[in-house]
ChimeraX commands (.cxc) that place a marker at each C-alpha (Angstrom):
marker #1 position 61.73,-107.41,94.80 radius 0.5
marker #1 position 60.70,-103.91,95.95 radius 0.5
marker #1 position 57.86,-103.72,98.96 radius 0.5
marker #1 position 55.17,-102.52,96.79 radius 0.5
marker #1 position 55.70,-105.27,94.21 radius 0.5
marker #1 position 55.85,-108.08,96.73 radius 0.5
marker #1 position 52.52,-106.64,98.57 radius 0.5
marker #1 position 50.85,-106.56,95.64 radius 0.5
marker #1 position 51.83,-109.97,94.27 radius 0.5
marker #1 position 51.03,-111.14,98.26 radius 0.5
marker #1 position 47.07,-109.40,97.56 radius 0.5
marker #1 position 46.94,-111.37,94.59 radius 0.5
marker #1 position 47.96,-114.77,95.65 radius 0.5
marker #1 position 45.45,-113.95,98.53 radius 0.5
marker #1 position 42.88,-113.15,96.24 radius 0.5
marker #1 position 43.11,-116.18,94.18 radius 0.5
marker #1 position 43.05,-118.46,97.63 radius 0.5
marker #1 position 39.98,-116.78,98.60 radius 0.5
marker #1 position 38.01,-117.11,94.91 radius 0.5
marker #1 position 39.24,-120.81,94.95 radius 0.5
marker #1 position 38.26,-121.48,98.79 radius 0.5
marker #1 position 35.00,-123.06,99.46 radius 0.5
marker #1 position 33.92,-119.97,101.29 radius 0.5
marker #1 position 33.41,-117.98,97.95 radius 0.5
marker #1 position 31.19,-120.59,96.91 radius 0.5
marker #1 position 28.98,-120.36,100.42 radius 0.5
marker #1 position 29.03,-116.45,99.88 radius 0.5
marker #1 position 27.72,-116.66,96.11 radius 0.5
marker #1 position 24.87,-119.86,97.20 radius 0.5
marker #1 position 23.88,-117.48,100.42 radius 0.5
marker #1 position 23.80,-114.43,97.86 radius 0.5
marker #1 position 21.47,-116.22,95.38 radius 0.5
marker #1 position 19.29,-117.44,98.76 radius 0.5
marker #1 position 18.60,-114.40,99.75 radius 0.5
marker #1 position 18.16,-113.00,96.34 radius 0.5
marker #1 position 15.87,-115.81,95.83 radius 0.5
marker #1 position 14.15,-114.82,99.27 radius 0.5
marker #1 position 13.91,-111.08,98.83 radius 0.5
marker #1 position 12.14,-111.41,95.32 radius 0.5
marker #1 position 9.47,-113.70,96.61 radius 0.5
marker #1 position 8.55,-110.65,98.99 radius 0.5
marker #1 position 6.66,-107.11,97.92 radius 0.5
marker #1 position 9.90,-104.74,98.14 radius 0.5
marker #1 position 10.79,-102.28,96.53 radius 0.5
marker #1 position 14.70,-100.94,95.64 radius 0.5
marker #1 position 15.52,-97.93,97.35 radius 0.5
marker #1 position 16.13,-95.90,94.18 radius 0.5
marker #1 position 12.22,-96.61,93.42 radius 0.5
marker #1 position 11.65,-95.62,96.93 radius 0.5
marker #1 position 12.87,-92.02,96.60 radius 0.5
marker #1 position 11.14,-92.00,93.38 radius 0.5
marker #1 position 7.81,-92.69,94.77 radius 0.5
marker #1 position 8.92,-90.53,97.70 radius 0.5
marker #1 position 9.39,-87.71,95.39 radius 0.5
marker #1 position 6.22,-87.97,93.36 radius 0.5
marker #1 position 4.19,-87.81,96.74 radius 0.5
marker #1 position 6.18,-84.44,97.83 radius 0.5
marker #1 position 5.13,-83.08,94.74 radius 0.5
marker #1 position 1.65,-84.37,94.46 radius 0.5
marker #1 position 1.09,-83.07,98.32 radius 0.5
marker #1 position 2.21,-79.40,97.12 radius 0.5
marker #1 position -0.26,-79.26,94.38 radius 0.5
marker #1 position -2.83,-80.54,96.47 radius 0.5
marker #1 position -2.00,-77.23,99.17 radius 0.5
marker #1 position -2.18,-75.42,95.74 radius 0.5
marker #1 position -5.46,-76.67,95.09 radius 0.5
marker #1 position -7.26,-76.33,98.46 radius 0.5
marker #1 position -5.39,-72.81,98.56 radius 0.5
marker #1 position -7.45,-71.66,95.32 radius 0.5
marker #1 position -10.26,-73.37,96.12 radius 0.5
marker #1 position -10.72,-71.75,99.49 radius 0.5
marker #1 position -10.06,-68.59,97.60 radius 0.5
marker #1 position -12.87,-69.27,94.67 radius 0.5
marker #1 position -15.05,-70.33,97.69 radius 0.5
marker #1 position -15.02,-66.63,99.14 radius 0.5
marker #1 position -15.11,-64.97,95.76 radius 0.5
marker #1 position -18.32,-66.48,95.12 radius 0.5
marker #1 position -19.62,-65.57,98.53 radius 0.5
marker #1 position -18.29,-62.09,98.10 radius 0.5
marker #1 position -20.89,-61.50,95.11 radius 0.5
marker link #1:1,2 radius 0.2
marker link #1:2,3 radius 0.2
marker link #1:3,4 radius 0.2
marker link #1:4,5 radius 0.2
marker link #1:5,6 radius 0.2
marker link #1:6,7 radius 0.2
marker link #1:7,8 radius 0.2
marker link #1:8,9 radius 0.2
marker link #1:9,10 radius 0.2
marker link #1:10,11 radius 0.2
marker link #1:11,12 radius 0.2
marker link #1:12,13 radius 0.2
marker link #1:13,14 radius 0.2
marker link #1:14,15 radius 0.2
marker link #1:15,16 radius 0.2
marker link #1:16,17 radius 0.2
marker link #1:17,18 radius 0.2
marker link #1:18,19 radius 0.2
marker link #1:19,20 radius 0.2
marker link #1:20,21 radius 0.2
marker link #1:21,22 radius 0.2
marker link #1:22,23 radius 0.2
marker link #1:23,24 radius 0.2
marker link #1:24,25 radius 0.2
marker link #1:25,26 radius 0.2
marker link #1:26,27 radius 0.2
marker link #1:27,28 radius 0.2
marker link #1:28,29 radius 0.2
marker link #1:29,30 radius 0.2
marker link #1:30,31 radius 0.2
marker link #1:31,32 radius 0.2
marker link #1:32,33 radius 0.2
marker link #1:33,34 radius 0.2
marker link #1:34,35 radius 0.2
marker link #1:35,36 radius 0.2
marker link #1:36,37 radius 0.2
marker link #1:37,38 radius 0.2
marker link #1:38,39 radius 0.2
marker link #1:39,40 radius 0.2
marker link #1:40,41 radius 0.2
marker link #1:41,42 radius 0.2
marker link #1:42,43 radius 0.2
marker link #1:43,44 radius 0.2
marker link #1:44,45 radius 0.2
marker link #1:45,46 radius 0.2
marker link #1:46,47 radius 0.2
marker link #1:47,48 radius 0.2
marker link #1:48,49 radius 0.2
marker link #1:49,50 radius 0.2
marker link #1:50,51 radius 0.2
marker link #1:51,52 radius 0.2
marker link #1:52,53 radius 0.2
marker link #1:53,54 radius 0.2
marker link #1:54,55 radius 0.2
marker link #1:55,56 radius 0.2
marker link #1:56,57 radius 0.2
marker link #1:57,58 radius 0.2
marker link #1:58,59 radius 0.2
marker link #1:59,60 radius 0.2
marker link #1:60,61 radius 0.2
marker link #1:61,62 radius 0.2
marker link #1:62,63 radius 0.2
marker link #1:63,64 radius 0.2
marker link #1:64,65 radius 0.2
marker link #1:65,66 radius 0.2
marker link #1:66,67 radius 0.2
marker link #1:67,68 radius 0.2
marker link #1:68,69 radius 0.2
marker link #1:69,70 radius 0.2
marker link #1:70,71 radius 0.2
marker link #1:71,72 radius 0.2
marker link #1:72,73 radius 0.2
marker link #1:73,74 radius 0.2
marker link #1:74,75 radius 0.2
marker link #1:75,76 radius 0.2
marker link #1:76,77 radius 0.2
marker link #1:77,78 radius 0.2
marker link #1:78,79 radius 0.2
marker link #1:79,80 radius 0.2
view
């Protein structure tokens, strides 16, 4: 059996230890726990984080836009 072969088959037997050992079973029940936990509070994923992050960057430039042109109607009028 060549070294690559016998690692391989050595990862696999390991592999199947681990999914059969009681400790998989503790890792998917504290999973679904915290799952459990985390969906009870007001979070948000971090994906709709940078969305919202993103809409405020934008929505803060067109507010300088605004206040920039209304600053600018503002002496207009008071220029005629």
């Amino acid at each position: 059996m060549d070294k690559p072969q016998f690692f391989e088959d050595l990862q696999s037997k390991i592999n199947k230890a681990i999914e059969n050992s009681p400790a998989k079973d503790i890792e998917k029940n504290v999973k679904a726990m915290l799952s459990q936990g985390f969906s009870k509070l007001d979070l948000v994923t971090r994906e709709e984080f940078d969305i919202q992050a993103q809409v405020l960057a934008k929505t803060r430039a067109k507010l300088e836009e605004l206040e920039a042109r209304v600053v600018e109607l503002e002496a207009r009028q008071k220029a005629s």
